[in-house]
C-alpha positions as CSV (number, residue, x, y, z in Angstrom):
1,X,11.3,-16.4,13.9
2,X,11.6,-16.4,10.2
3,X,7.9,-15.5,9.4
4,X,7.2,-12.1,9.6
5,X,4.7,-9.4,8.7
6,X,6.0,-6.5,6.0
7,X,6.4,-3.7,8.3
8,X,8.7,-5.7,10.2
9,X,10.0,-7.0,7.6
10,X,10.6,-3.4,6.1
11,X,12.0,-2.4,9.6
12,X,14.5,-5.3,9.3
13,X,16.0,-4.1,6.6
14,X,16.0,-0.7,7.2
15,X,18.4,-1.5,10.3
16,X,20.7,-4.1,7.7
17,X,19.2,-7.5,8.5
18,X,19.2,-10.0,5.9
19,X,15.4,-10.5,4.4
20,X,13.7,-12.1,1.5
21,X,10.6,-11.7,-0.3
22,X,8.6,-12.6,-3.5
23,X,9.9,-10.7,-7.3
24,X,8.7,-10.8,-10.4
25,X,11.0,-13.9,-11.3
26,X,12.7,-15.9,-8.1
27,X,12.3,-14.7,-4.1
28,X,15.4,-12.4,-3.6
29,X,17.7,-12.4,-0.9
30,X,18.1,-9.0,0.2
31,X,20.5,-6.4,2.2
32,X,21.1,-2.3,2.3
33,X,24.0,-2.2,-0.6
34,X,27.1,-1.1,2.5
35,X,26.1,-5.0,4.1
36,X,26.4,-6.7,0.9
37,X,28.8,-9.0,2.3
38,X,26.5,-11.0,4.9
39,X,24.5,-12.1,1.6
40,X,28.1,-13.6,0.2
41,X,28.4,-14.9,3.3
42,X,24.7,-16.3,3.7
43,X,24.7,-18.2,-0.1
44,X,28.3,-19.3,0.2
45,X,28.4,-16.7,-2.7
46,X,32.2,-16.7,-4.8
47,X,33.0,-12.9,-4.6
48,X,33.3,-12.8,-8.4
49,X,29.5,-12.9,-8.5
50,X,28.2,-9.5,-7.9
51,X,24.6,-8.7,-6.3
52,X,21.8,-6.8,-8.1
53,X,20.3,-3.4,-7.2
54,X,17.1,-3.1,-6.8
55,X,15.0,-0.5,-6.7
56,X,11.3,0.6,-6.5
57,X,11.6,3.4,-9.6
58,X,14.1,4.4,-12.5
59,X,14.6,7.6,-10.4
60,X,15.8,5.4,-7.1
61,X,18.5,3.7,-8.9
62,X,19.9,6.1,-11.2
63,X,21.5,7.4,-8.5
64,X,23.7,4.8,-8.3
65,X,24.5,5.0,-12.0
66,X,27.1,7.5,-13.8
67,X,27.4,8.3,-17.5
68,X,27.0,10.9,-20.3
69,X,24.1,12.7,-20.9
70,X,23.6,10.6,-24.0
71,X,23.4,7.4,-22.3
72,X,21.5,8.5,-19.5
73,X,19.2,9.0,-21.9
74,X,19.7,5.8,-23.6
75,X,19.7,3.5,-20.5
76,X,16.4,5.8,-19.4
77,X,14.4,4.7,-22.8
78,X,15.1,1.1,-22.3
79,X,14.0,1.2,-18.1
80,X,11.1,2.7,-19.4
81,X,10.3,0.1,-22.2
82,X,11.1,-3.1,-19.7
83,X,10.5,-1.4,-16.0
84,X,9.0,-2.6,-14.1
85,X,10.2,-6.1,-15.4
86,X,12.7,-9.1,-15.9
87,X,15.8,-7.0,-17.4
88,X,18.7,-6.0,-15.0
89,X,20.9,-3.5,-17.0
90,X,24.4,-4.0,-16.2
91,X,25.8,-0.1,-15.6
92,X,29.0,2.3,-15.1
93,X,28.4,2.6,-11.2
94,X,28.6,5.8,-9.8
95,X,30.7,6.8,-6.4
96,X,27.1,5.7,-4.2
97,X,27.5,2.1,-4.8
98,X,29.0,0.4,-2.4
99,X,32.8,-1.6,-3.3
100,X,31.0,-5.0,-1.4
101,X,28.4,-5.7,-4.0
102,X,30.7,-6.3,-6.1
103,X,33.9,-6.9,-5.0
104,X,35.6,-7.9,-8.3
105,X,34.4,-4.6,-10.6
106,X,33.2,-2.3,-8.5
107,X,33.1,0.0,-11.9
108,X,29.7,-1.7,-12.4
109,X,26.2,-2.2,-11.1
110,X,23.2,-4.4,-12.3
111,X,19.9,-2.2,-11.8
112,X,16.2,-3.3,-11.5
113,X,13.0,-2.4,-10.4
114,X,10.9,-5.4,-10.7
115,X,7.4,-6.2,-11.8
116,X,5.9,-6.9,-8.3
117,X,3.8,-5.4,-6.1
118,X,5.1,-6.6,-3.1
119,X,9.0,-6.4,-3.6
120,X,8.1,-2.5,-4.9
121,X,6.3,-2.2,-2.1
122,X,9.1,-3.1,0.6
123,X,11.8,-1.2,-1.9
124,X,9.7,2.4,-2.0
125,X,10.0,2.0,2.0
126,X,13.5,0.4,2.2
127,X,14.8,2.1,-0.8
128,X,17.2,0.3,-3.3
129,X,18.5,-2.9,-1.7
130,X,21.4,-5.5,-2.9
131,X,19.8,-8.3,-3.8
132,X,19.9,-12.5,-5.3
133,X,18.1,-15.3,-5.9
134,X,17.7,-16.9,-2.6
135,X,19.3,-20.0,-2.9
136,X,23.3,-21.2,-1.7
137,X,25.2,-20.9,-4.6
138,X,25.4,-23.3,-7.4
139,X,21.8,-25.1,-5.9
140,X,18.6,-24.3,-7.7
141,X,16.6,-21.4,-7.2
142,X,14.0,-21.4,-4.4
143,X,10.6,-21.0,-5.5
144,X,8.1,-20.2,-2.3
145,X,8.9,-18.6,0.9
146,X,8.9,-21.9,3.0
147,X,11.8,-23.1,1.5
148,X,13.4,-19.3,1.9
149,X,12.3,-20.1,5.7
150,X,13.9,-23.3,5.8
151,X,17.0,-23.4,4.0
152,X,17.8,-19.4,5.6
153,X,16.4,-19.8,8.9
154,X,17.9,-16.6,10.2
155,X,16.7,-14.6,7.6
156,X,13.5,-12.7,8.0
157,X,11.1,-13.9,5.3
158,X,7.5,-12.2,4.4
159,X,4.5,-14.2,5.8
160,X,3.1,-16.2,3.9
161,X,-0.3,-15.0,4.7
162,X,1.2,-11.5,2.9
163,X,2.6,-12.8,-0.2
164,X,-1.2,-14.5,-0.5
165,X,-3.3,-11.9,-0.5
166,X,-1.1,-10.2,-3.6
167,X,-1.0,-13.8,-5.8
168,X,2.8,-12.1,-7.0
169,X,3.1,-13.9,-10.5
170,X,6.7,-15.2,-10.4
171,X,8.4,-16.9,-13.4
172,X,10.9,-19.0,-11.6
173,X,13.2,-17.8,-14.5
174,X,15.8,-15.6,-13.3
175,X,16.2,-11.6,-15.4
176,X,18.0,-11.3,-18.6
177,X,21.2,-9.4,-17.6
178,X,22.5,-7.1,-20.4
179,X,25.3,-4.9,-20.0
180,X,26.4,-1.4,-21.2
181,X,29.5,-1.8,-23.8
182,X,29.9,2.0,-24.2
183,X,27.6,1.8,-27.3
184,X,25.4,-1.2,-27.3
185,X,24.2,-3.9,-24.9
186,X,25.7,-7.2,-24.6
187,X,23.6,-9.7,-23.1
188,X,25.3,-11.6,-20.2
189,X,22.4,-13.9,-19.4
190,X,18.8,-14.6,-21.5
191,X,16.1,-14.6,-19.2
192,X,12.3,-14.2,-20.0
193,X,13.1,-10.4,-21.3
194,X,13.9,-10.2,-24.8
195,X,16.3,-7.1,-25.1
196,X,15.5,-5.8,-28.6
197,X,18.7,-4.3,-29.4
């Protein structure tokens, strides 16, 4: 049943089932931010490792974010230099997010829109989404959606036949993570993004 086409795919989400689908980097597994918890559950994920928001536009996840008008502004100028792209910025999470993505500090939230067609695509209709690298945790990243299909067999993963027709360039190298000190960015993870900070 895996296998699906994107408007079901889209539907599944929409009513909280687990799905997964090509990024810009690694093929994400993906929930609505309140079922967070059946993707810890899924990956055999330790709690202290929260999920990703991601988001189709700047203007869908800033909702999600809360700080001064100054860093607002900040946070805004760098999303527009790397977005859509490889960088999850690492925020002061607003009253919206949702205490299961990330059990350990909710005060936080990682943000990205990435640079795909197809996952910003499914995001503008499922709107922002908590999200991974679809893999159990502490195995290697899954690369294609067969292996998505095989190792998550109850998840619903796009056809094949979709991602085809799009060619989605994926890295295989997961986002560089860099979080908001209060005044500067400390990066938590190098990815392919280089933050210049």
């Amino acid at each position: 049943m895996s296998q699906v086409s994107m408007p079901t795919l889209i539907a599944g989400a929409r009513s909280g089932k687990l799905v997964s689908f090509p990024t810009d980097t690694v093929p994400a597994l993906a929930v609505q931010p309140h079922q967070s918890e059946l993707i810890f559950a899924a990956k055999r994920r330790s709690l202290k490792k929260p999920l990703i928001l991601m988001g189709a536009s700047i203007e869908s996840l800033f909702p999600f974010v809360s700080g001064t008008a100054q860093e607002l502004e900040i946070w805004q100028q760098v999303a527009q230099q790397y977005w859509p792209g490889a960088l999850t910025l690492v925020l002061p999470a607003s009253a919206s997010v949702p205490v299961a993505m990330n059990p350990t500090d909710p005060t936080t939230i990682g943000i990205r829109v990435p640079n795909s067609k197809i996952a910003i695509a499914i995001l503008s209709q499922t709107g922002p989404l908590a999200t991974t690298s679809a893999n159990y945790s502490g195995e290697p990243s899954l690369q294609t959606m067969a292996e998505v299909e095989k190792a998550f067999p109850h998840v619903l993963t796009l056809q094949a036949t979709e991602v085809a027709q799009v060619a989605p360039i994926t890295t295989g190298t997961p986002s560089t993570v860099a979080q908001w000190t209060g005044n500067s960015w400390n990066i938590l993870r190098q990815g392919s993004v280089q933050l210049e900070l």
